[in-house]
Biotite code that builds the C-alpha atoms (Angstrom):
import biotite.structure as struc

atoms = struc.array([
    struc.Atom([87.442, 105.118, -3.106], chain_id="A", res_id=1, res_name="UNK", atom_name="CA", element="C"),
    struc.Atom([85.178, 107.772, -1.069], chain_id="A", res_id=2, res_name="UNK", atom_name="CA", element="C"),
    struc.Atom([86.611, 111.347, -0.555], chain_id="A", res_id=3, res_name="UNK", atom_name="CA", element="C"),
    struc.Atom([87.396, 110.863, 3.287], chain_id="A", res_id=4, res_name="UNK", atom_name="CA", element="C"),
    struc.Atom([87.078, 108.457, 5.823], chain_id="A", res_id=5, res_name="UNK", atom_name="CA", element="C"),
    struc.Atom([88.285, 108.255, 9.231], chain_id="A", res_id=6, res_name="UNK", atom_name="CA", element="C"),
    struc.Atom([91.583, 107.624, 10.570], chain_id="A", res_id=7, res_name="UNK", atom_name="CA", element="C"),
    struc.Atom([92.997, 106.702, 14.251], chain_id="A", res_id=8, res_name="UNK", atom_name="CA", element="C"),
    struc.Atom([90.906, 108.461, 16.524], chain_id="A", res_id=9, res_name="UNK", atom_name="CA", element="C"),
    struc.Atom([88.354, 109.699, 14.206], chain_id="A", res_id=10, res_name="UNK", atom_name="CA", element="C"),
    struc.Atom([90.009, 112.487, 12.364], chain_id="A", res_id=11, res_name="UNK", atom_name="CA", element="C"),
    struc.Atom([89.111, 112.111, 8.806], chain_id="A", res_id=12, res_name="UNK", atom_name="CA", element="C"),
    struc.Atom([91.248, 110.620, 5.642], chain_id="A", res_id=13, res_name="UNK", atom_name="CA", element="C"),
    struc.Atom([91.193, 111.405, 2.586], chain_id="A", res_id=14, res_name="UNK", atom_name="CA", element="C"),
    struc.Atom([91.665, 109.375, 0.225], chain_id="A", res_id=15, res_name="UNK", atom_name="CA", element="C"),
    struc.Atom([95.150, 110.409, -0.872], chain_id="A", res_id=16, res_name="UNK", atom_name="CA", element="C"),
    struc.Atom([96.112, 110.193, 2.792], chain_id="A", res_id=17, res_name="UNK", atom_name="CA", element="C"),
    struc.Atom([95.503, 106.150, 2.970], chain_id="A", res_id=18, res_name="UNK", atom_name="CA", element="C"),
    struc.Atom([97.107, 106.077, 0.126], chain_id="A", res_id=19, res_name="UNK", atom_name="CA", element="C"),
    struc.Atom([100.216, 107.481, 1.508], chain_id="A", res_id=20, res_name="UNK", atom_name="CA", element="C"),
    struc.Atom([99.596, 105.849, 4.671], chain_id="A", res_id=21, res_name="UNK", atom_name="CA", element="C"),
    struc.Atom([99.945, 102.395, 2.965], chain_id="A", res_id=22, res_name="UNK", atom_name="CA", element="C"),
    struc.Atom([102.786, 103.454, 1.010], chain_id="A", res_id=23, res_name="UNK", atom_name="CA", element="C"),
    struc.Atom([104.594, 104.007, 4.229], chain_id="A", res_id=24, res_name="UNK", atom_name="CA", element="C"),
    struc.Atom([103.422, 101.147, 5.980], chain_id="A", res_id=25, res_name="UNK", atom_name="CA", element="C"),
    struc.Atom([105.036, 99.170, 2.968], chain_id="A", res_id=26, res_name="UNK", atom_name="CA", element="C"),
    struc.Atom([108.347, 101.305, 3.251], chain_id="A", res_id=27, res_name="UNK", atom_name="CA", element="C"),
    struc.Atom([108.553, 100.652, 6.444], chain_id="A", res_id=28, res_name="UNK", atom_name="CA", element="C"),
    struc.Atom([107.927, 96.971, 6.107], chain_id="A", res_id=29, res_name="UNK", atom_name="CA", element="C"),
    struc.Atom([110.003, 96.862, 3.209], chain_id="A", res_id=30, res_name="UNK", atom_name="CA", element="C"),
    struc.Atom([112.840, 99.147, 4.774], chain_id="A", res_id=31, res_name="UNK", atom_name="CA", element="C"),
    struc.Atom([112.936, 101.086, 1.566], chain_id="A", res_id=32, res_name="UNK", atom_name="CA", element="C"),
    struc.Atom([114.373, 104.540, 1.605], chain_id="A", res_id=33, res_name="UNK", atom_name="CA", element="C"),
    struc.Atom([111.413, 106.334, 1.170], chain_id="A", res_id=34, res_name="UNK", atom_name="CA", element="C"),
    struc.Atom([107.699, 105.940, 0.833], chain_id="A", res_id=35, res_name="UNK", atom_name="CA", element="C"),
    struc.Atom([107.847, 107.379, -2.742], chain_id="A", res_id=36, res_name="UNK", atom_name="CA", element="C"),
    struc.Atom([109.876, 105.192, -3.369], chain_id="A", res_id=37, res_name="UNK", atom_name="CA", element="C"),
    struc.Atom([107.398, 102.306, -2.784], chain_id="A", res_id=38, res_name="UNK", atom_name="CA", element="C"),
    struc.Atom([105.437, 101.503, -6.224], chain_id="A", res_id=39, res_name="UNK", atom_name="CA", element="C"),
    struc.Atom([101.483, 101.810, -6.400], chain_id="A", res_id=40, res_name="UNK", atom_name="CA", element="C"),
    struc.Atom([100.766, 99.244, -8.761], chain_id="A", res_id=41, res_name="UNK", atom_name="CA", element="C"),
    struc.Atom([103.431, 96.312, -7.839], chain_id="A", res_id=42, res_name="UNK", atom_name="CA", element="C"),
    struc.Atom([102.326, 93.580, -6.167], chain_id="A", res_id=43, res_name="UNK", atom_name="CA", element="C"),
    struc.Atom([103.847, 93.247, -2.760], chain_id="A", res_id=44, res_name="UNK", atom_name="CA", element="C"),
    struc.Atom([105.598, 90.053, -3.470], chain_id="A", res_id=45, res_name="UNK", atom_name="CA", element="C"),
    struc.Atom([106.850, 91.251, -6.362], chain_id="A", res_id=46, res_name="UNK", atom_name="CA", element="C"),
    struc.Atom([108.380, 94.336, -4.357], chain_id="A", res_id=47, res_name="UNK", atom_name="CA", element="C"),
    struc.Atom([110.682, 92.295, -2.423], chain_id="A", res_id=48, res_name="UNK", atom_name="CA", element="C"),
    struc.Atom([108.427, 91.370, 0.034], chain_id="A", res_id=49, res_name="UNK", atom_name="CA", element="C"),
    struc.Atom([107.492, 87.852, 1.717], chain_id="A", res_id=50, res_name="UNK", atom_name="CA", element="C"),
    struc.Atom([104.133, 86.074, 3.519], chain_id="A", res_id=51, res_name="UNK", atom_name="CA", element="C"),
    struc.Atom([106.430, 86.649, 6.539], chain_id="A", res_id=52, res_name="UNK", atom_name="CA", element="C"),
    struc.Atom([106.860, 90.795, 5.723], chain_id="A", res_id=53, res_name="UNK", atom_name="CA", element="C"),
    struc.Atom([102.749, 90.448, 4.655], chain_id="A", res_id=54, res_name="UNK", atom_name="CA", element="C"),
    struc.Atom([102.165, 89.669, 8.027], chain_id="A", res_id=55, res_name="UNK", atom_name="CA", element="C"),
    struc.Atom([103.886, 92.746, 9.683], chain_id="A", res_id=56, res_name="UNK", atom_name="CA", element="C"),
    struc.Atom([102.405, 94.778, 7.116], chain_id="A", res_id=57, res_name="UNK", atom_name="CA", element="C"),
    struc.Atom([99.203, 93.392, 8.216], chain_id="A", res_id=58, res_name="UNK", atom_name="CA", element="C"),
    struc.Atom([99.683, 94.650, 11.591], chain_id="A", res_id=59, res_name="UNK", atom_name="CA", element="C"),
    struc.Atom([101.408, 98.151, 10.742], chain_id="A", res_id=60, res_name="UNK", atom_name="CA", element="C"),
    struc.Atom([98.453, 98.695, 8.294], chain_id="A", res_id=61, res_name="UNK", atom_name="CA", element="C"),
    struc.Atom([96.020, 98.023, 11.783], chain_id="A", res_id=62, res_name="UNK", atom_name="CA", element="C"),
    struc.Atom([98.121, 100.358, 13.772], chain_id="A", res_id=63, res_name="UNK", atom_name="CA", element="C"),
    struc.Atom([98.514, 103.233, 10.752], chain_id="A", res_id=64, res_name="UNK", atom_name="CA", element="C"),
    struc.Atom([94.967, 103.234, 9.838], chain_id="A", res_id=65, res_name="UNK", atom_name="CA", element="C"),
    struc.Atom([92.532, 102.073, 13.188], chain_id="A", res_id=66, res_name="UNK", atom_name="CA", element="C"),
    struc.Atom([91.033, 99.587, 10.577], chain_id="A", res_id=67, res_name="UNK", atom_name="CA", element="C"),
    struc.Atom([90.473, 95.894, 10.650], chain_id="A", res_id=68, res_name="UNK", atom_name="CA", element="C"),
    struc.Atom([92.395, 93.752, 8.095], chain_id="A", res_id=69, res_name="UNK", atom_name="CA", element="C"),
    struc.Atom([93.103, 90.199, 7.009], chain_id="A", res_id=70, res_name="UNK", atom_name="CA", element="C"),
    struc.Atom([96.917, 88.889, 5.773], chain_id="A", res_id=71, res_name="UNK", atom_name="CA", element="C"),
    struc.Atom([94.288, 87.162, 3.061], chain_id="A", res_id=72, res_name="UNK", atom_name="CA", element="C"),
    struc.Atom([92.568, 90.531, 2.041], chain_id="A", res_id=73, res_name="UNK", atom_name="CA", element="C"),
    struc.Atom([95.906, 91.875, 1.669], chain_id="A", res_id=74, res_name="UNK", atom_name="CA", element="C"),
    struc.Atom([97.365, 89.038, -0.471], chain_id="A", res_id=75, res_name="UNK", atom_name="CA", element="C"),
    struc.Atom([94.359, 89.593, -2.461], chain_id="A", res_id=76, res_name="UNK", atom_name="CA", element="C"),
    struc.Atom([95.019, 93.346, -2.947], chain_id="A", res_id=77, res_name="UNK", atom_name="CA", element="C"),
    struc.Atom([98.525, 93.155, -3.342], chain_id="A", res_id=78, res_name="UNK", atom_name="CA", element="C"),
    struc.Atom([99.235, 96.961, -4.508], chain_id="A", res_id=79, res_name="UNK", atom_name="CA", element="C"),
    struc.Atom([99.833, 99.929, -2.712], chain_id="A", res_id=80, res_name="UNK", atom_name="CA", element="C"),
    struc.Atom([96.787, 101.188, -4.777], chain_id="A", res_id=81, res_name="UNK", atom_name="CA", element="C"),
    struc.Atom([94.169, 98.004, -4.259], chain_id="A", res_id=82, res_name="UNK", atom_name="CA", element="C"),
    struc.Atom([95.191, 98.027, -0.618], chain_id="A", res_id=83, res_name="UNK", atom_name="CA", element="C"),
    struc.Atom([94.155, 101.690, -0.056], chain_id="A", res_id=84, res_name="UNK", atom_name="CA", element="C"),
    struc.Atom([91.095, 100.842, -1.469], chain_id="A", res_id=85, res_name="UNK", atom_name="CA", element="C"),
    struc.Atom([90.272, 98.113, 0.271], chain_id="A", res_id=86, res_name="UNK", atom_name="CA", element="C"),
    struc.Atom([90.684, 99.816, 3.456], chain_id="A", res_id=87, res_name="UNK", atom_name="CA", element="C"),
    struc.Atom([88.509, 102.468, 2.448], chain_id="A", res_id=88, res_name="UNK", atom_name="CA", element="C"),
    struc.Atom([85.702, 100.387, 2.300], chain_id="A", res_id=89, res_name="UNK", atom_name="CA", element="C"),
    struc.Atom([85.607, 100.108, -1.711], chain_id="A", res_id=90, res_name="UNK", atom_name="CA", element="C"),
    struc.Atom([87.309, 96.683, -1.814], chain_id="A", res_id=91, res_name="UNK", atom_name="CA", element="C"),
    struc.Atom([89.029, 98.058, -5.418], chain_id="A", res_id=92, res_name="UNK", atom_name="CA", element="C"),
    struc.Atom([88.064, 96.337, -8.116], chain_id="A", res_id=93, res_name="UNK", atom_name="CA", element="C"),
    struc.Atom([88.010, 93.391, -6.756], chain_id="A", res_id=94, res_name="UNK", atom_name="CA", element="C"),
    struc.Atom([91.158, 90.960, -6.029], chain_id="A", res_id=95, res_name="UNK", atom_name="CA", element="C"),
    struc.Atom([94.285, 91.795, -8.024], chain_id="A", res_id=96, res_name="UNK", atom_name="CA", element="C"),
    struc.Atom([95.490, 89.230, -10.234], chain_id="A", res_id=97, res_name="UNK", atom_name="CA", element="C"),
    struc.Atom([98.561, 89.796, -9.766], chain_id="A", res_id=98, res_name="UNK", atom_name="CA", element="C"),
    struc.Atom([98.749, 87.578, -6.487], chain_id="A", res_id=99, res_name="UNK", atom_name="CA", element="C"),
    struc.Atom([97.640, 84.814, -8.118], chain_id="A", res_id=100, res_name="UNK", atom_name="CA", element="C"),
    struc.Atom([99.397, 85.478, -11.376], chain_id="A", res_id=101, res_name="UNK", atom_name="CA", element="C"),
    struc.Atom([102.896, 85.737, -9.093], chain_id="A", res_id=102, res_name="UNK", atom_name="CA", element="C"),
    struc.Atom([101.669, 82.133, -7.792], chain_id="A", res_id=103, res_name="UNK", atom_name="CA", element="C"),
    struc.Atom([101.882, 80.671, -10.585], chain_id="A", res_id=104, res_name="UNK", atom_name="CA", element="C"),
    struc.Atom([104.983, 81.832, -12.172], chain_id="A", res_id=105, res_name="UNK", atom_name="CA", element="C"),
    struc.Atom([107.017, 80.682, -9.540], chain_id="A", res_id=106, res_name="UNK", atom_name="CA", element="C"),
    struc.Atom([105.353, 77.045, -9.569], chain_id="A", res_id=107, res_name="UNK", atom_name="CA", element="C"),
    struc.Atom([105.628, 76.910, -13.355], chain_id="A", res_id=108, res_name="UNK", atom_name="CA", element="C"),
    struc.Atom([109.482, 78.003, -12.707], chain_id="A", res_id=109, res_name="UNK", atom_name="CA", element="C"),
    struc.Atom([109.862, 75.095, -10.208], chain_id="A", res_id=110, res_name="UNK", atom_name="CA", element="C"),
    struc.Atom([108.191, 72.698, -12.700], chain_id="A", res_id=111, res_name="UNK", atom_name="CA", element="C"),
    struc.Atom([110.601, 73.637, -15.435], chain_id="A", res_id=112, res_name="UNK", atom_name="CA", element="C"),
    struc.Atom([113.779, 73.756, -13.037], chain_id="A", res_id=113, res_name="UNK", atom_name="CA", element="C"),
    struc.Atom([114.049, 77.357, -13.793], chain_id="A", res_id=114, res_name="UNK", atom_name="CA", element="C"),
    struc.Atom([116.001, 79.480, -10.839], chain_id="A", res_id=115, res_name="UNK", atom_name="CA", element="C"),
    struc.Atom([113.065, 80.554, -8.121], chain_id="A", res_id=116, res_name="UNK", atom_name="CA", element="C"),
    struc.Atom([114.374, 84.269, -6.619], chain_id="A", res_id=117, res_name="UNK", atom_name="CA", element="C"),
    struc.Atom([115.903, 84.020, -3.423], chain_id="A", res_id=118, res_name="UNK", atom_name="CA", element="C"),
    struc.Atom([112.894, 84.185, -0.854], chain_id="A", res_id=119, res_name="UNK", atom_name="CA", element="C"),
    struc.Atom([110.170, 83.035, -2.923], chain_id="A", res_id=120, res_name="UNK", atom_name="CA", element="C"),
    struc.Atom([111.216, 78.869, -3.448], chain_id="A", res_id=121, res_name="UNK", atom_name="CA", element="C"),
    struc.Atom([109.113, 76.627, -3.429], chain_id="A", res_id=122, res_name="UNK", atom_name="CA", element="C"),
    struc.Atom([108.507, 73.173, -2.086], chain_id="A", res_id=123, res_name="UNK", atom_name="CA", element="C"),
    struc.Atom([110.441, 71.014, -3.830], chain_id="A", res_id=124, res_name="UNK", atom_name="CA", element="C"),
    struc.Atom([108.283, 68.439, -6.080], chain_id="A", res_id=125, res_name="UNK", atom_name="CA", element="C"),
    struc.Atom([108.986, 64.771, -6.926], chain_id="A", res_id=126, res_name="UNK", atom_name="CA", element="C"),
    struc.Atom([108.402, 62.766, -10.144], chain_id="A", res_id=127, res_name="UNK", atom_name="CA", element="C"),
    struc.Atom([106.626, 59.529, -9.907], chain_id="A", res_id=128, res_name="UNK", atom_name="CA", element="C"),
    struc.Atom([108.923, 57.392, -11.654], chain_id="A", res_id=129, res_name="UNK", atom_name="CA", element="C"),
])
């Protein structure tokens, strides 16, 4: 992540500042109590949140930080952390795993019957009999 970059109307952002600007972005979007309360390494999913909550985050990330993003760059980067990163310009360390890791866990749950957690079901699959 660089040292600074440049937030709504130019003023420069460090890099602790995005950082605590996504954290409250997610608090908000998440309605959590606090920003520090918000986790830097969870994956957003995995937070409580939903592709529904991804998009408004989306949007409130836009709006907090004057910066263009994608609902797929931030399913990607599904932390706090990788998300900060990203919208500094450094991307992270590339996707987090943890997106796609979530993924499947919750379509090797539905496979085995196991219970999905409310708001993340999937669609329901048939057997070929």
């Amino acid at each position: 992540m660089r040292d600074t970059d440049h937030g709504p109307g130019g003023d420069e952002m460090t890099g602790d500042e995005l950082l605590a600007r996504v954290r409250l972005a997610w608090a908000e979007v998440l309605d959590a109590d606090t920003a520090d309360s918000v986790p830097l390494d969870t994956n957003f999913l995995d937070a409580g949140g939903s592709s529904l909550l991804l998009v408004m985050l989306c949007e409130q990330l836009q709006a907090m930080t004057n910066r263009p993003v994608q609902v797929s760059d931030l399913f990607h980067h599904g932390t706090v952390r990788a998300q900060a990163a990203l919208l500094a310009g450094g991307g992270g360390q590339g996707p987090d795993r943890t997106a796609t890791g979530t993924r499947e866990r919750l379509i090797g749950r539905a496979r085995r019957g196991a219970p999905v957690p409310a708001g993340r079901e999937a669609a329901p699959t048939t057997d070929a009999e």
